[in-house]
C-alpha positions in Angstrom: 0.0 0.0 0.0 1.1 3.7 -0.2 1.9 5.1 2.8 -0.3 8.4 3.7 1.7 10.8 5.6 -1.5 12.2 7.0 -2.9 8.7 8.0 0.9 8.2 9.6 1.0 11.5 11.8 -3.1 11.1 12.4 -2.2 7.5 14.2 0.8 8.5 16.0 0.0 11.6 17.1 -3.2 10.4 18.5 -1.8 7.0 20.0 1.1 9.6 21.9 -1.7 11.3 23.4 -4.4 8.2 24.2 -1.0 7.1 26.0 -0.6 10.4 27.5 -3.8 10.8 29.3 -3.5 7.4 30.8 -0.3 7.8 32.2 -1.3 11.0 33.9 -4.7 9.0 35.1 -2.1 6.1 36.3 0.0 8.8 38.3 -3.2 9.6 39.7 -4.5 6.5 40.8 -1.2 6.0 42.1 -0.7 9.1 44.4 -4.5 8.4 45.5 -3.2 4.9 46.9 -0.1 6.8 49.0 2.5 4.6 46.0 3.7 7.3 44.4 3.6 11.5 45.7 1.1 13.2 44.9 1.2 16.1 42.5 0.2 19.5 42.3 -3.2 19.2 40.5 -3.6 22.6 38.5 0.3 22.3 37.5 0.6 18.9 36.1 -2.4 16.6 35.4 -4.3 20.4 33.9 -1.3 21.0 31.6 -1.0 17.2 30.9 -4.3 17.4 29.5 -3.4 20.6 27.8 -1.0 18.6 26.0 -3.2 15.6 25.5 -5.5 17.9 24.1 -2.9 19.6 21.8 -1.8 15.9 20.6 -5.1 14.9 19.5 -5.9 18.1 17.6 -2.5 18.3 15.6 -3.6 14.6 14.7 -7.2 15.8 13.5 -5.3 18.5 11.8 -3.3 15.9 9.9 -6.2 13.9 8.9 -7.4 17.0 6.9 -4.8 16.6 4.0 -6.1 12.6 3.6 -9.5 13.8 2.7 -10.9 14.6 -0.9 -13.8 16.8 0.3 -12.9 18.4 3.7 -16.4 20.0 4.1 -17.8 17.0 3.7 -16.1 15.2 6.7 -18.9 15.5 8.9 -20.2 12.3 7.0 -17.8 10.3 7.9 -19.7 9.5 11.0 -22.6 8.4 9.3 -21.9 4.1 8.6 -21.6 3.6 12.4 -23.2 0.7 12.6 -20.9 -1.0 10.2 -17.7 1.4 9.7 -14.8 1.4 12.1 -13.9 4.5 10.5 -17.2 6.1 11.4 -16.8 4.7 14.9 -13.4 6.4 15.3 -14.8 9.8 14.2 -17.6 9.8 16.9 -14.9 8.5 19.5 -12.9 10.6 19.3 -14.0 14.0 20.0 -15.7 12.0 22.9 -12.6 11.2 24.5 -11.2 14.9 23.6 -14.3 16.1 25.2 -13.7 14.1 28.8 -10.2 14.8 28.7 -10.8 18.7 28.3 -13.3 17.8 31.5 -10.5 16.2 33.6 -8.1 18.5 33.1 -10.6 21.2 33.5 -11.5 19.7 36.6 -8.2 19.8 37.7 -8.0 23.5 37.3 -10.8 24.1 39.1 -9.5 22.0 42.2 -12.7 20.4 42.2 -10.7 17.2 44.3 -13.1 17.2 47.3 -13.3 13.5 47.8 -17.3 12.0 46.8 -16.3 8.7 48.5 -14.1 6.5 49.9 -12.8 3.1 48.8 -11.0 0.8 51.4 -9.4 2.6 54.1 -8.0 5.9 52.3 -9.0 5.8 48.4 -10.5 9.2 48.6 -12.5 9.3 45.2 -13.6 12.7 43.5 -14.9 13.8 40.5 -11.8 14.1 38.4 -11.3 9.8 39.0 -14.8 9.3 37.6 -14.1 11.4 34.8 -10.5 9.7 34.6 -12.0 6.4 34.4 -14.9 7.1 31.5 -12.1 8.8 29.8 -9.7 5.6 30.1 -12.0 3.4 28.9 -12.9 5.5 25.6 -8.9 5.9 25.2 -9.0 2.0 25.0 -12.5 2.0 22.9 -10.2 4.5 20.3 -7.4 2.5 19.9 -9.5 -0.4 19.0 -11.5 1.7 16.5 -8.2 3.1 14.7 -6.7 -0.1 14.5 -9.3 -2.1 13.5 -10.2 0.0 10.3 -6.7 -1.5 9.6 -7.1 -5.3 10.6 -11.0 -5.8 9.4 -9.5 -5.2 5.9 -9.4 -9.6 4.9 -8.3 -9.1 1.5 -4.6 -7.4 3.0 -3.6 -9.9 5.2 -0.6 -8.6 6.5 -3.1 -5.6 8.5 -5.9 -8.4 9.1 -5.0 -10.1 12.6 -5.2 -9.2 16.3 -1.3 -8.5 16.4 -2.3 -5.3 14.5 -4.8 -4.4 17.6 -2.2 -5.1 20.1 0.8 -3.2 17.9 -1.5 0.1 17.7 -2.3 -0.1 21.5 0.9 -0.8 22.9 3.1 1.7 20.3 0.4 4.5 21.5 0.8 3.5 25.6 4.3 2.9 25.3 4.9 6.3 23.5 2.8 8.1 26.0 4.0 7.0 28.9 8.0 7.7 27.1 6.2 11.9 26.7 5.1 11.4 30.5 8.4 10.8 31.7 10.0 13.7 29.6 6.8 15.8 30.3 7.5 14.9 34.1 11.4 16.1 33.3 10.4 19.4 32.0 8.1 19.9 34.7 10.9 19.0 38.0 8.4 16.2 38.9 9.7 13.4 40.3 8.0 10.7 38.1 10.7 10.1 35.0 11.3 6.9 37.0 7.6 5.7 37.1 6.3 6.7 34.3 10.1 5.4 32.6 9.5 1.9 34.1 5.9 1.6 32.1 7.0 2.9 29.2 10.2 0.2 28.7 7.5 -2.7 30.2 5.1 -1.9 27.1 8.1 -1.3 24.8 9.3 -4.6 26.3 5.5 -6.5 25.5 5.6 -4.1 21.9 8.9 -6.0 20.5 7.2 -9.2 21.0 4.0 -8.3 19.3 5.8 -6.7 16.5 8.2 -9.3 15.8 5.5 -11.8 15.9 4.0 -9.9 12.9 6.9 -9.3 10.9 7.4 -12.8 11.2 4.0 -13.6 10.2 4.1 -11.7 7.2 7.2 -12.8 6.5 6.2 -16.3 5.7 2.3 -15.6 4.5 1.2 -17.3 1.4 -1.0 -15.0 0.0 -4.6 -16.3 -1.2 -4.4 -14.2 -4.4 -1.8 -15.2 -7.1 -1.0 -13.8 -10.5 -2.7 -16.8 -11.6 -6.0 -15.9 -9.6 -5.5 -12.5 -10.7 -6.2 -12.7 -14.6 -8.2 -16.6 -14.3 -5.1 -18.3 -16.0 -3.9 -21.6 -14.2 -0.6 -21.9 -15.8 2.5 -22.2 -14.1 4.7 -19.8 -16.0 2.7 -16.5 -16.6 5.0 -13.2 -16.6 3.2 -9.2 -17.4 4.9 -7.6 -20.0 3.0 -4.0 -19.5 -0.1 -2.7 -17.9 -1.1 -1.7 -22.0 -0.2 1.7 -21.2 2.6 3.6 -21.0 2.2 6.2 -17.4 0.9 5.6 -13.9 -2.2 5.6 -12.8 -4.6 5.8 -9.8 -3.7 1.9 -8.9 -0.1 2.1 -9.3 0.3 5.5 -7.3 -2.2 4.4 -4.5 -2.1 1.0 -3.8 2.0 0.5 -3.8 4.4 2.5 -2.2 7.1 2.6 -5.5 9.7 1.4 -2.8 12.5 -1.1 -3.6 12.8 -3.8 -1.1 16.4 -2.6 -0.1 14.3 0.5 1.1 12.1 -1.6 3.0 14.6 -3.2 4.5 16.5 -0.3 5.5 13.0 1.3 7.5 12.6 -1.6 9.6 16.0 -2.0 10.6 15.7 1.9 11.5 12.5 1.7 13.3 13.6 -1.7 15.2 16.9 -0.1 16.3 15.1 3.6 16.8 12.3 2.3 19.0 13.5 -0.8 21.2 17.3 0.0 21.2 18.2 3.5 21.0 15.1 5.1 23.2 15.0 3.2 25.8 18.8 3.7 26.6 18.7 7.0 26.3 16.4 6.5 29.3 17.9 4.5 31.5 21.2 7.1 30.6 18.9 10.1 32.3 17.9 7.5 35.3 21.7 6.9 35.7 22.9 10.7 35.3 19.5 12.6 36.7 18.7 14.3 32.9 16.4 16.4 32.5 16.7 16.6 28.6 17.8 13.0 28.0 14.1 11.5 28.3 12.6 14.4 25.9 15.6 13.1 23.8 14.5 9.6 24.7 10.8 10.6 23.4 11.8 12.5 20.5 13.6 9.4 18.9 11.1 6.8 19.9 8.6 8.9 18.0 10.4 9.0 14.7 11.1 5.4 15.5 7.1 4.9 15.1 6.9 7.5 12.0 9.5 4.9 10.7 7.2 2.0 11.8 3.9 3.1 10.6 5.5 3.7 7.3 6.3 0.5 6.7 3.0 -1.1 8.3 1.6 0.7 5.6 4.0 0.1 3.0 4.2 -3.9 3.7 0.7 -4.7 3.1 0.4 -6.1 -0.3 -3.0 -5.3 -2.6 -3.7 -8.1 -4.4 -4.7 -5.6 -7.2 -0.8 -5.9 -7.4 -0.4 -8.7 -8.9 -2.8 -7.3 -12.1 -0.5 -3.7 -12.1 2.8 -5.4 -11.5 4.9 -3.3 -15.1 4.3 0.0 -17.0 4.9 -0.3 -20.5 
């Protein structure tokens, strides 16, 4: 397939920022349970969301440049009932909306506790907005991913491991921004939120590889052969009987060579589970404060990298019709 830039920023930026918001709600829960200090509510978890909120939009922003007719985009809501895509669109300024009430909440000090849990879980209104918010987060990164992996006909996108890659890239990026967010704030939680951030980074290589290994060895359904109804053994395309591009060969294949392909996931591998999270355990070992914005800064062109090639390594079996220009 051909790798959208818009599509690429859209899903990462919005992944960092799902991520994001639940490693400020974990920091949260946390502090409620006396396991981590608390923090000052207006000056962290309100500018968190701030940049939650920033994250998400810069991602709607991208979207904009994938779509034909912009002023139409309000229809893209309208096949919920069978459209992941249309699911995403209505989630999504849900969960923008309840994390704009968290954080708001935040601001307002509006902590005075509704309940208590156990001995000393004081529970107020930003944890019950925290917790509707975490589960949409969860509810989106289903949605975006599975617009990918309900597609059967590219079998490289359709299987759970692309579920589990979207969600654990976007908390694993997330809770990387915490830490450096944390850093550029003088709070004391580059540590915690660190630790989560290499545990899903830890959980995302296995995923990951699985896949690439997966679609390493898949034996595609469709075949030349199937392509043009011709069961012979030897069938090679001379020309597409014309003599430019077109529509099929400029959107459904990414013009790559495979030395190219090569070359991303080798970067993104080495970018994303090698060179981010040592960077982080170098600002654990030397106190940083820049080293884990570093540390977030690579990861994320790490999953630029990454989401290229998911894009790129799908193959559409109109491919195997459009294989030569004249």
């Amino acid at each position: 397939m051909h790798p959208a830039f818009s599509v690429i920023f859209l899903t990462t930026l919005i992944g960092a920022g799902q991520g994001l918001f639940l490693a400020l709600f974990t920091g949260q829960f946390y502090s409620l349970a006396n396991l981590i200090p608390a923090q000052d509510s207006a000056g962290f978890y309100a500018v968190g969301s701030f940049v939650v909120l920033l994250l998400l939009g810069l991602g709607l922003f991208a979207s904009i440049f994938h779509l034909g007719r912009p002023e139409r985009a309000w229809r893209s809501a309208a096949k919920w009932r069978t459209s992941w895509l249309s699911r995403e669109v209505i989630v999504l300024p849900l969960f923008m909306l309840l994390v704009f009430a968290y954080g708001f909440a935040h601001y307002m000090g509006w902590n005075e506790p509704l309940f208590t849990l156990g001995a000393d879980i004081e529970v107020d209104v930003t944890i019950l907005i925290g917790i509707a918010a975490s589960f949409i987060s969860f509810v989106l990164f289903v949605c975006t991913a599975m617009i990918y992996a309900s597609v059967k006909f590219l079998e490289e996108w359709h299987h759970w491991l692309t579920v589990a890659n979207y969600t654990l890239f976007g908390l694993a990026s997330g809770f990387m921004l915490a830490a450096a967010f944390s850093a550029q704030q003088g709070v004391a939680l580059v540590s915690f939120f660190g630790s989560w951030a290499v545990f899903f980074l830890f959980i995302a290589f296995i995923t990951r590889f699985a896949s690439l290994l997966r679609n390493a060895g898949l034996k595609h359904k469709s075949t030349l052969q199937s392509a043009i109804g011709v069961r012979h053994n030897a069938i090679v395309q001379e020309t597409q009987g014309f003599m430019g591009g077109s529509f099929n060969t400029r959107e459904f294949f990414h013009g790559r060579s495979e030395a190219t392909l090569k070359m991303v996931r080798l970067l993104f591998l080495l970018l994303i589970f090698i060179l981010s999270p040592l960077l982080l355990a170098i600002s654990w070992s030397i106190s940083s404060p820049l080293l884990p914005i570093a540390a977030f800064s690579v990861l994320y062109i790490g999953l630029l990298l990454e989401r290229w090639y998911f894009f790129a390594e799908a193959k559409h079996p109109q491919n195997f019709y459009y294989q030569s220009m004249a």
